[in-house]
C-alpha positions as CSV (number, residue, x, y, z in Angstrom):
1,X,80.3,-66.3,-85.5
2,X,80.7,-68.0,-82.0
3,X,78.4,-70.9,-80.8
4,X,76.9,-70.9,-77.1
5,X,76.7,-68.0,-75.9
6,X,76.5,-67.9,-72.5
7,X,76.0,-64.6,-70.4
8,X,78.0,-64.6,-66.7
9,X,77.0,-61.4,-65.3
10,X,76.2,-57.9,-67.0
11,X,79.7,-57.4,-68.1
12,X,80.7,-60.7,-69.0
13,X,79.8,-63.8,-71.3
14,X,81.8,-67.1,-72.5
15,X,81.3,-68.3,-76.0
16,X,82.8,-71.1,-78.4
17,X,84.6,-70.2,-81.4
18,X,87.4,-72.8,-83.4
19,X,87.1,-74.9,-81.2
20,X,88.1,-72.8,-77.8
21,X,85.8,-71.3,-74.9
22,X,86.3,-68.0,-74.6
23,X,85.5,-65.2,-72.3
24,X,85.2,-61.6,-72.7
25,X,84.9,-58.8,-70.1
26,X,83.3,-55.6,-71.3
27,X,84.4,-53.4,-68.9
28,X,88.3,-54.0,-69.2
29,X,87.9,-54.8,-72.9
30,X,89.3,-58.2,-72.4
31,X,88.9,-60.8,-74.4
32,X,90.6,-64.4,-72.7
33,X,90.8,-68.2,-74.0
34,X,89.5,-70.2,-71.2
35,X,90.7,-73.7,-72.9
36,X,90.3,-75.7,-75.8
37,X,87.3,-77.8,-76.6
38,X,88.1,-81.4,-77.3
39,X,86.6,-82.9,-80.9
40,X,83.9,-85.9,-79.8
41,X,83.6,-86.8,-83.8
42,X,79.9,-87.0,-83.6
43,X,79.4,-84.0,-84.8
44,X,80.7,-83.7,-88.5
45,X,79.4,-80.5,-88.7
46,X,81.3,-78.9,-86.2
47,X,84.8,-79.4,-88.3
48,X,83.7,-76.7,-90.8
49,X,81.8,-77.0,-94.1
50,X,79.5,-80.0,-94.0
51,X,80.4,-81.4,-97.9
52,X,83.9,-81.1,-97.4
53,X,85.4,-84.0,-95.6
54,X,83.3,-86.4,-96.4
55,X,82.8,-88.9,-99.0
56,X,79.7,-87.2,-100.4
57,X,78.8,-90.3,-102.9
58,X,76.8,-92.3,-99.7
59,X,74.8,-89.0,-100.0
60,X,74.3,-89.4,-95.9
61,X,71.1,-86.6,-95.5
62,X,71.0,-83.8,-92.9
63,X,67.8,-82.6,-92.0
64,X,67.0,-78.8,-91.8
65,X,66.7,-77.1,-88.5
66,X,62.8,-77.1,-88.4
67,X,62.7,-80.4,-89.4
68,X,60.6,-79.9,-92.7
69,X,63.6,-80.7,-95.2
70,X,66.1,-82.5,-95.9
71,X,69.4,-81.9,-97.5
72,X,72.7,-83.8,-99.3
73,X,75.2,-83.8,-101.2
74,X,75.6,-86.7,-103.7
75,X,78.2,-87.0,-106.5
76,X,78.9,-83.1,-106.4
77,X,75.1,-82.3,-106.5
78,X,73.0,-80.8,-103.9
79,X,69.8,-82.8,-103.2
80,X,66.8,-81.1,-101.2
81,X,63.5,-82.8,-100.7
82,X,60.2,-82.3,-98.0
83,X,61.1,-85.2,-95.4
84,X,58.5,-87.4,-95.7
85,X,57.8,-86.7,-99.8
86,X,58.5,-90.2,-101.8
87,X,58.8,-90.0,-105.8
């Protein structure tokens, strides 16, 4: 599914998806790639899959979206704790 969505007008919207902006126009059924979207690195989540390139034994944590977990993957396991919850 495409990443920021923007909407131009009422027959038109650009949207990121693999790494390219694209735009479609409703009305002419067009869809057009606009250009591709550099890789800044920062965001290791944005290359796909956030296990799969990674050495998952430093068990790095990503928090959840509303900030009450937190998630990662160590030594082929999937660790999810509160954030804030100490054993």
């Amino acid at each position: 599914m495409g990443r920021d969505l923007k909407v131009l007008t009422a027959n038109e919207v650009e949207f990121t998806e693999e790494k390219v902006l694209w735009k479609w126009n409703g009305p002419e059924n067009k869809l057009s790639r606009l250009r591709d979207i550099p890789s800044t690195g920062n965001d290791r989540r944005s290359d796909g899959y956030w296990g799969a390139r990674w050495d998952d034994s430093k068990g790095e944590s990503v928090d959840s979206p509303d900030k009450i977990y937190t998630a990662y993957i160590k030594n082929s396991n999937v660790y999810i704790s509160k954030r804030g919850f100490t054993n």
